[in-house]
VMD Tcl script that draws the C-alpha trace (Angstrom):
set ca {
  {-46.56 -172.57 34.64}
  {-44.03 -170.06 35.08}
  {-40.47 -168.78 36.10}
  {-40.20 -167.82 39.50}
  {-37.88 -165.10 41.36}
  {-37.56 -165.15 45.06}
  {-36.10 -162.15 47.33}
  {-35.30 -163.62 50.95}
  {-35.66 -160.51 53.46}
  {-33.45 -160.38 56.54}
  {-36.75 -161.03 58.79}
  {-36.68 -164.51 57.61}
  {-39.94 -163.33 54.81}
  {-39.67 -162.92 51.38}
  {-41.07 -161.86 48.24}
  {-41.33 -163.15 44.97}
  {-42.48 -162.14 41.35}
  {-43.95 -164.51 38.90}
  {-44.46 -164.71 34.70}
  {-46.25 -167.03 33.05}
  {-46.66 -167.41 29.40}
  {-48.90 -170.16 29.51}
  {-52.37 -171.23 31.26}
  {-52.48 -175.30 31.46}
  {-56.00 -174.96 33.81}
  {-58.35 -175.11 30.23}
  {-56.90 -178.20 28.85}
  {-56.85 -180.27 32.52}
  {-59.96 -179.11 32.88}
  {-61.27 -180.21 30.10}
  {-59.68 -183.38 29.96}
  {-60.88 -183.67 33.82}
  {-64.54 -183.55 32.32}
  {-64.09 -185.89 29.50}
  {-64.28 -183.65 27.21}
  {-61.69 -184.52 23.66}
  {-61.99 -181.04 22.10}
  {-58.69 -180.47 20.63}
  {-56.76 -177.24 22.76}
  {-55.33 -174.35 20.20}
  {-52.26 -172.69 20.89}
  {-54.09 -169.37 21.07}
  {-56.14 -171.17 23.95}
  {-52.93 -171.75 25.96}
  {-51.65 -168.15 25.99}
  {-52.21 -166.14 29.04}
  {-49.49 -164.52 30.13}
  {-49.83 -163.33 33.73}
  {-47.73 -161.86 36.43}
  {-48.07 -162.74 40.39}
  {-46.57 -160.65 43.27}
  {-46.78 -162.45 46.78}
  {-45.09 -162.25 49.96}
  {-44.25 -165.17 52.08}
  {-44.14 -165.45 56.25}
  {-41.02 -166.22 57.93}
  {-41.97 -169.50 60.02}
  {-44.91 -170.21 58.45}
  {-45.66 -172.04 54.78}
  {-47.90 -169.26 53.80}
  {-48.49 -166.34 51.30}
  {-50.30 -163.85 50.48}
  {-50.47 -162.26 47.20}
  {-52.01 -160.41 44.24}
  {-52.19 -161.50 40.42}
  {-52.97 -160.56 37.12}
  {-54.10 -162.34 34.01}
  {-54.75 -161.54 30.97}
  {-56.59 -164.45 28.22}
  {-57.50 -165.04 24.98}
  {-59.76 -162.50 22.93}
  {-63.21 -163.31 22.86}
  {-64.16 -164.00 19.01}
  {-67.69 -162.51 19.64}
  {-66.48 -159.39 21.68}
  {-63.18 -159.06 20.28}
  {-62.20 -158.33 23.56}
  {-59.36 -160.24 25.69}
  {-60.39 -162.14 29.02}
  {-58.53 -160.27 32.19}
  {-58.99 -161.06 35.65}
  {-57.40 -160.24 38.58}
  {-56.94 -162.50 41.89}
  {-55.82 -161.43 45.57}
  {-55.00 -164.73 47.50}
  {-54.14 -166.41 50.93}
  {-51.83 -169.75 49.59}
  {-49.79 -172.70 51.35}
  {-46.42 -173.24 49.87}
  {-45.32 -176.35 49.43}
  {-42.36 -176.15 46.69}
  {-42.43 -179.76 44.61}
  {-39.09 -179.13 42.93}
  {-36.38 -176.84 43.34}
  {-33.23 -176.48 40.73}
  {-31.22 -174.53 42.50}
}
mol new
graphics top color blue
foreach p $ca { graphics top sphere $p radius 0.5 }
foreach p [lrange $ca 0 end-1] q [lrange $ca 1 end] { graphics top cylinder $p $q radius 0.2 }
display resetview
C-alpha cells in the first residue's frame, strides 16, 4: 500500500514512482494459512520505492523495485530485496 505518482508522456506511455510505508503481504498471508499470531507494528514496516513504465495501448508495465524489511533479531540485520517485473494494470480505484 502506497501513494502513487503518474507522468503521462506525449507517446501515449508513462511513468510512475511509488512509496510505501507499509507491507500488508505478512499479515494476509498469515491469516491466508490460518495462522492467529498477533502482527507487530515493527512487522508492518517496509518502506519501499517502485519505478515502472507503462505501454501506450497496452495494460502493461514493466518495472524495478526496492524493499527494504524488518531487522532480523538473530542477525541484526534488515531484510532487503529487490524485484524487476513484467505487470498488468488494472487500476481498482482512482480519486482523481
Amino acid at each position: 500500500m502506497g501513494i502513487e505518482w503518474n507522468y503521462g508522456r506525449e507517446d501515449g506511455g508513462s511513468w510512475s514512482i511509488m512509496l510505501s510505508p507499509i507491507d500488508m503481504a505478512y499479515p494476509v498471508n498469515l491469516k491466508l494459512h490460518g495462522i492467529e499470531d498477533e502482527v507487530e507494528l515493527d512487522e508492518l514496516v517496509a518502506p519501499s520505492i517502485t519505478f515502472a513504465y507503462g505501454f501506450a495501448d497496452y495494460p502493461v508495465n514493466v518495472g524495478i523495485a526496492y524493499q527494504r524489511g524488518r531487522t532480523l533479531d538473530d542477525v541484526g540485520e534488515s531484510e532487503e530485496g529487490y524485484l524487476i517485473f513484467l505487470s498488468f494494470d488494472m487500476p481498482l480505484l482512482q480519486l482523481f
